[in-house]
N, C-alpha and C positions, 0 to 999 in steps of 0.2 A: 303748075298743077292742072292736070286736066281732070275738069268734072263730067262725070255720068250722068245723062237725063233719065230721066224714065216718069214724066208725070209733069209737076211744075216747078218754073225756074224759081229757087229761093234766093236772096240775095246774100250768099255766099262772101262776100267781100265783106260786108259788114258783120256775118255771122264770125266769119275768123277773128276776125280783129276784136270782139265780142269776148269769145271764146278764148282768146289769148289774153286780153285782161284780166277776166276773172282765173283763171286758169296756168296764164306762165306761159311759154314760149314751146316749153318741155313735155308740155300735156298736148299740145296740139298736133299732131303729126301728119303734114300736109307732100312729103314726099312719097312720091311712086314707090319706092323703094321701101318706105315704112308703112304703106297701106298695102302694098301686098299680103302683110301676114293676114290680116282680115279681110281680103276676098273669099272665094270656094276654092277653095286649097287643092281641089277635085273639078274644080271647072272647065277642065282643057282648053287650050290653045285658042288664040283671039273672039274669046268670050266676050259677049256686051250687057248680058241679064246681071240684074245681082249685083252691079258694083256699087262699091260707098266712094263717097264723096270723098271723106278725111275721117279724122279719127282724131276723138277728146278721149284724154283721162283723167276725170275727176279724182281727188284724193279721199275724198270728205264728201256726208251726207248734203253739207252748206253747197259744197263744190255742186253736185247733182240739183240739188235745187234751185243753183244759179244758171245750171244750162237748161233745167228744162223752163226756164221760165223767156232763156231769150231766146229759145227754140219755139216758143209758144208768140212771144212776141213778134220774130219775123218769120213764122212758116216756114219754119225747117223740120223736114220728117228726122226724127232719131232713130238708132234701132240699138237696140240694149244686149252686151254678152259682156259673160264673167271673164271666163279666160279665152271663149273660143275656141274650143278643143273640140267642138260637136262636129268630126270633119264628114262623116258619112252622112250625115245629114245638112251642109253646105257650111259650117264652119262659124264665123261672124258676120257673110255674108246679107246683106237686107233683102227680103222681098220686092220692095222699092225700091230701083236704081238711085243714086244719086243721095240716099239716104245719109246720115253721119252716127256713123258707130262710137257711141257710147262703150270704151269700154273700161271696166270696172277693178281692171289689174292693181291697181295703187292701195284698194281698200281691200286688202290682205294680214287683217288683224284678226287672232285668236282671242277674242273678247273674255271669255269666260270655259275653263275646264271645271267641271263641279264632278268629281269624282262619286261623294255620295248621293249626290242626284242624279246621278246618270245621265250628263247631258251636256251641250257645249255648244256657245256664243258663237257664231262666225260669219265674216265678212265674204263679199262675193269671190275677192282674189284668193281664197285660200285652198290649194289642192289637197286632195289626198293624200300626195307624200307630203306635205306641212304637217299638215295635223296629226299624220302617223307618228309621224318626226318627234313633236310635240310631247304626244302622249307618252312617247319614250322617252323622251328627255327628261321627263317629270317622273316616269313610273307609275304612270297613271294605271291604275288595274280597270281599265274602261277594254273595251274591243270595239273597233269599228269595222262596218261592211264598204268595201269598194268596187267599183265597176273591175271590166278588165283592163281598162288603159286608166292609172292613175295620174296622169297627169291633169285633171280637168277637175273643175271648180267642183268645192263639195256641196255649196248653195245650188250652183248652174245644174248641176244632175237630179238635183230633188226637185227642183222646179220643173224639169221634163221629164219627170215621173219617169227617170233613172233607175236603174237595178244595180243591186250588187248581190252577191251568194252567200253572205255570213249573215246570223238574226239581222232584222229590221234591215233583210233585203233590199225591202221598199220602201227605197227613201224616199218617198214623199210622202209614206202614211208616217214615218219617222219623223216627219218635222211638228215641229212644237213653238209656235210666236215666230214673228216676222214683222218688221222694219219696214215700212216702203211708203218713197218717193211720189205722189202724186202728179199728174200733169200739170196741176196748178202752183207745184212747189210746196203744196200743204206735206208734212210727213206724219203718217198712221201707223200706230202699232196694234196687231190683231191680238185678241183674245187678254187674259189676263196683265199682258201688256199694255192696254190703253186704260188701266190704273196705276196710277202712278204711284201708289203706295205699296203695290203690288212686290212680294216677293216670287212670285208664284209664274213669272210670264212663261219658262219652260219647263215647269211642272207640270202646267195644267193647260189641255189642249184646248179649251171652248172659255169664254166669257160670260158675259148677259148678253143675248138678242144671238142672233147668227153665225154661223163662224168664218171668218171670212179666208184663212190661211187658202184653202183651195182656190179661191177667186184668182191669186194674182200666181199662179200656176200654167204653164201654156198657153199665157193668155198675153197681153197690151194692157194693162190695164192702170200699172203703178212700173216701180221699179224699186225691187227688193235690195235693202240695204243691211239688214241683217237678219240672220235665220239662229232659232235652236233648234237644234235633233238631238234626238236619245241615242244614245250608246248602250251596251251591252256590258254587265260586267265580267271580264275577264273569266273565259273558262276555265278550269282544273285541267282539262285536255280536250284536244281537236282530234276528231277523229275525220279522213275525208278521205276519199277515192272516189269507185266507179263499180258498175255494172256494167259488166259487159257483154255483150250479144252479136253472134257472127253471123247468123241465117236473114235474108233477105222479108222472112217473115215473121222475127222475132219483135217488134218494135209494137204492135199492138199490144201482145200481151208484158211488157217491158212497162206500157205506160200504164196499163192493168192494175201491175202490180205495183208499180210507185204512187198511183194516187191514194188507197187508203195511208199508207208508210207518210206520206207529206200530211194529208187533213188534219190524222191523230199528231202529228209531230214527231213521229219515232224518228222519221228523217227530221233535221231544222236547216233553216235557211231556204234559199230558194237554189233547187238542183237546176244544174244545166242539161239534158239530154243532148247530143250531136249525134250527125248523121255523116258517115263515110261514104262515097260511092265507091264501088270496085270498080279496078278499071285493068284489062287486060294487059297486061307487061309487053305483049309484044304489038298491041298496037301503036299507029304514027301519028303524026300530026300536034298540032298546037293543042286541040281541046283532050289532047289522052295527058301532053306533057305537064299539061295544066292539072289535070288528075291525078299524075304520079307525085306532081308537086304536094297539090294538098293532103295525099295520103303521108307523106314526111312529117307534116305541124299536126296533123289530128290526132286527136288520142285513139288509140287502139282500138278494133273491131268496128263492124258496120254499123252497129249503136254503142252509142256510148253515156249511160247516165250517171254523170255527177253528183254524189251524193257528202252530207257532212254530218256529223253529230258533234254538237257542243255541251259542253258542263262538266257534271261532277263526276270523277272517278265511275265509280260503281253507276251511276246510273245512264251513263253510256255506255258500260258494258253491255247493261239489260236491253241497251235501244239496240246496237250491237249484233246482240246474241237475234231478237228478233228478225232481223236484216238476215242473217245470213239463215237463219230457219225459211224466210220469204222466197229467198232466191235459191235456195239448191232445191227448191220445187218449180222453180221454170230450167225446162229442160235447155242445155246447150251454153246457158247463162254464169259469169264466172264473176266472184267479188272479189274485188282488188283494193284493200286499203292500208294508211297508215296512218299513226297513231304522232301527236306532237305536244309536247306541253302549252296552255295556255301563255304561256309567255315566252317562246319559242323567239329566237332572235331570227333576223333575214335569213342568214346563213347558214341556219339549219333546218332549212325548210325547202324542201325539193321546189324547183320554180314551179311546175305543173301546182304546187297544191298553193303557193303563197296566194293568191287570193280568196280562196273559200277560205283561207287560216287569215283575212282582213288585211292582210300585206297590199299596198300599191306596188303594182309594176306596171313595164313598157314591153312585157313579154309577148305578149300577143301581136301586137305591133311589129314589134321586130322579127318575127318567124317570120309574119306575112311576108316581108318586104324580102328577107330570106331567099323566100321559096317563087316569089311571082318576079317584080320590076324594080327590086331595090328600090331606092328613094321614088322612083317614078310612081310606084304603085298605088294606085288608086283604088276606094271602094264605096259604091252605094249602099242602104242599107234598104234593106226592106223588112217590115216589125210586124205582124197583126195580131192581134189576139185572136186567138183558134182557141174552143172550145177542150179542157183535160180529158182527150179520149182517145183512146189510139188510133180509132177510125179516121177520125180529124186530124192525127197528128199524120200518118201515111197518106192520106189525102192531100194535103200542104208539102209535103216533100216530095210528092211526083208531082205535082203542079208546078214547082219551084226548079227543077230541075229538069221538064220538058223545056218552060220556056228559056233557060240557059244555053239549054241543046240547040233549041231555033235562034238562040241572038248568038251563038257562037261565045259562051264568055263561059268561065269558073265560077263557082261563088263558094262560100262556107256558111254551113245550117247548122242549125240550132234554135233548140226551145230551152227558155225561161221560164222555170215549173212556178205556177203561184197554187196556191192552197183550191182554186177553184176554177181555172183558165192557167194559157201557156203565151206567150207571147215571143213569136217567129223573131231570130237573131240571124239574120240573113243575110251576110256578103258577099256581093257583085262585084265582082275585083277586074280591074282595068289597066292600062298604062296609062295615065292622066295625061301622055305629053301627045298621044294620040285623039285626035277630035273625033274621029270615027269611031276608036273603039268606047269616048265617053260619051258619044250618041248613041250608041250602040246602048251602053248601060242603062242608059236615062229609058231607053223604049224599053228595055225591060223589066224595067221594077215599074214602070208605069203601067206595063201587060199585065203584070203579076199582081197589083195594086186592084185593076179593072176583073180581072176573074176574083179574085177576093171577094171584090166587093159583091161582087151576083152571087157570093155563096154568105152574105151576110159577115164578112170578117170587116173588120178595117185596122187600118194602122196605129200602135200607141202612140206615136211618133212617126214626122215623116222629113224628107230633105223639103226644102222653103220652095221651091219650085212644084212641090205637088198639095203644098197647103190648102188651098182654095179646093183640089178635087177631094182631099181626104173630109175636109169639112163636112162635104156636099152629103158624105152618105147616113150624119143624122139626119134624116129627112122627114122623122116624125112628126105629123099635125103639120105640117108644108113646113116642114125646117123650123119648127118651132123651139128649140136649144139654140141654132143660129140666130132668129130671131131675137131672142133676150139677149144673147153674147152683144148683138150689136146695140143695145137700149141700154145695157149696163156702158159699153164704149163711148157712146152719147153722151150720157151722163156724168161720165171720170176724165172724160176728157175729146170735149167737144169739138177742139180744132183738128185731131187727131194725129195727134204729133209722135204718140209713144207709138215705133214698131207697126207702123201698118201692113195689117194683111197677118200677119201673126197667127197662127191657127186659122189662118181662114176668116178674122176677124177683120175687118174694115171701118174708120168711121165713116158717119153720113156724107162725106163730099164724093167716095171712093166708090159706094156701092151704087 
């Protein structure tokens, strides 16, 4: 086994052997070949940043509170992922070289479906298609929201303040109690949960004194062992499609018109808007082929907004009837929808719409890989929150696509409509086996990160190599939110062994 430096040497030979006691043989995985899956899955060719050590998979809460304590004992950095699926953003990857990935696939238990409480128990391993799965198998009349690639932890996406398109989008205003692992091995349950008598812990979001569930969200601070979030009960019918817009200057008044439709709710869930480039048929070269490609996986027309209504019969009619009274008043504008029953099986549900209709798939995934470098294909992501206005939103889509044009790459755009703000969905698509073309990438979302940030955006999320810059831009009172981040990390865990660098978070040896 060759180990990564990047910091200080821990004693490694004794941490294994450690690690394998408590642990088992079978948890520890010290081959090259079985630490590959948790490098940067997108890091190109003889990369040195980022790499882990090895890799624990504890089974059990005990299990976790056994590593972090001889992780604490002999100065071993950890870094913590559920499944690892975050691959646009570097994957399992550490900020710290040489770090030991912590990951949490084994505790993949459905604790709790509480149908008439709308709400359900789950451990880090458990994907999207589990619990879909689940739900079905029991006939649970629940609905749940999913990202677009289901395969990734339904804990790990609400902790990186994750999106999906059906109610309670936002899964991380969706979570409700949480379980977590301390640096000192101590384990805390937030809100209603740290009464023990409590039936209440995913009922009821807050406690007595403060609430702590956001603390240990994009942060270092614990390690989350289980999570509740709310569900949705089962609509009467799904209504979902698009708006569509073909003129080069419909997209202002497009978001115009969508943000009262999202505020009041006549729309529900969170809409996607995309952006199309045209691209001339008879021009040549890699960046048109690259164009023609993406116009194949896009949905139709230069804009394209995602819309959905959920519930009851008649009163998605009336959401409905108002939608289409909205838009046959913006000129040029066409509504495209269809209509599913709430408990619609996979296979009658057109792929385009299974995820606004709560379905996991690997659809998006798979077009990409499609249409660019097959398994090769690589992508960076770049997220910011931009202001719901269409000035902002055309402002963000020529910025985004000048600088493409100067680094010579593709990407795919898109906004994440929220009720008051949009949050840029932005792929930089690469061949990963190319070092140039993923140095290439890396300058440009770092370009497009730095003009952002002079127009006051920044990122909701970013890949682990731009953490530390994306931090830098609260800078209120001299960085005074960094400031506490790092006095709260002091405090929870002084040797600083959970995930260093995590958001831009540090403990005191590091900063």
């Amino acid at each position: 086994m060759t180990v990564p430096q990047d910091g200080m040497t821990p004693p490694f030979e004794e941490a294994i052997a450690r690690f394998i006691e408590l642990l088992g043989e079978d948890a520890v995985l010290l081959d090259a070949s079985q630490v590959d899956e948790f490098r940067d899955p997108y890091e190109g060719p003889d990369a040195t940043a980022h790499q882990p050590a090895f890799v624990v998979q504890p089974g059990s809460v005990e299990d976790i509170q056994g590593v972090v304590r001889i992780a604490r004992e002999l100065g071993v950095h950890l870094w913590t992922s559920s499944m690892g699926r975050n691959f646009g953003y570097g994957g399992s990857a550490p900020i710290v070289g040489g770090s030991v990935i912590v990951n949490l696939r084994r505790l993949n238990r459905i604790l709790e479906i509480n149908e008439e409480g709308g709400y359900v128990l789950v451990e880090p391993g458990v994907t999207f298609f589990d619990l879909y799965a689940e739900l079905q198998r029991r006939g649970v009349a629940l609905a749940m929201s999913v990202p677009d690639l289901g395969w990734g932890s339904v804990m790990g996406n609400a902790l990186q303040h994750g999106f999906g398109y059906h109610e309670h989008g936002d899964h991380a205003a969706a979570v409700c109690g949480m379980e977590v692992v301390l640096a000192n091995g101590e384990v805390l349950r937030t809100g209603q949960g740290a009464n023990t008598r409590s039936s209440l812990w995913q009922a009821h979001k807050r406690g007595f004194g403060p609430s702590l569930d956001s603390l240990f969200m994009q942060s270092n601070f614990g390690i989350v062992t289980k999570m509740g979030l709310w569900l949705r009960p089962r609509p009467e019918v799904i209504v979902t499609g698009s708006i569509v817009c073909d003129g080069e200057e419909d997209l202002v008044p497009l978001i115009e018109l969508l943000r009262p439709l999202v505020r009041d709710k006549t729309v529900q869930g969170l809409p996607l808007v995309s952006a199309t480039r045209s691209v001339d048929d008879s021009a040549e070269g890699e960046a048109a082929d690259l164009a023609r490609g993406l116009r194949k996986i896009m949905r139709p027309g230069r804009w394209n907004a995602r819309i959905s209504m959920y519930g009851r019969a008649s009163v998605v009619a009336a959401q409905r009837a108002v939608i289409e009274e909205q838009v046959a008043a913006l000129p040029g504008a066409r509504l495209e929808l269809r209509s599913y029953p709430g408990d619609a099986k996979v296979e009658d549900v057109e792929p385009r719409d299974r995820v606004p209709a709560g379905i996991p798939t690997m659809v998006l995934l798979d077009v990409i890989k499609a249409a660019f470098y097959g398994d090769n294909t690589g992508h960076l992501d770049f997220a910011p929150v931009i202001p719901f206005e269409g000035e902002a939103a055309a402002r963000h889509e020529s910025m985004v696509t000048s600088v493409l044009d100067e680094f010579g790459l593709a990407g795919m755009f898109a906004w994440i409509v929220n009720s008051r703000s949009m949050v840029g969905a932005c792929m930089v698509l690469f061949d990963k086996t190319s070092a140039e073309q993923v140095a290439r990438a890396h300058a440009a979302v770092s370009r497009m990160c730095e003009i952002a940030a002079e127009w006051g955006w920044t990122e909701y999320r970013a890949h682990i190599s731009l953490a530390d810059s994306v931090a830098s831009n609260f800078d209120f009172g001299g960085h005074a939110l960094g400031s506490t981040y790092s006095r709260i990390k002091d405090a929870l865990d002084p040797d600083g062994i959970l995930s260093p660098g995590s958001h831009g978070i540090w403990p005191r040896a590091a900063r």
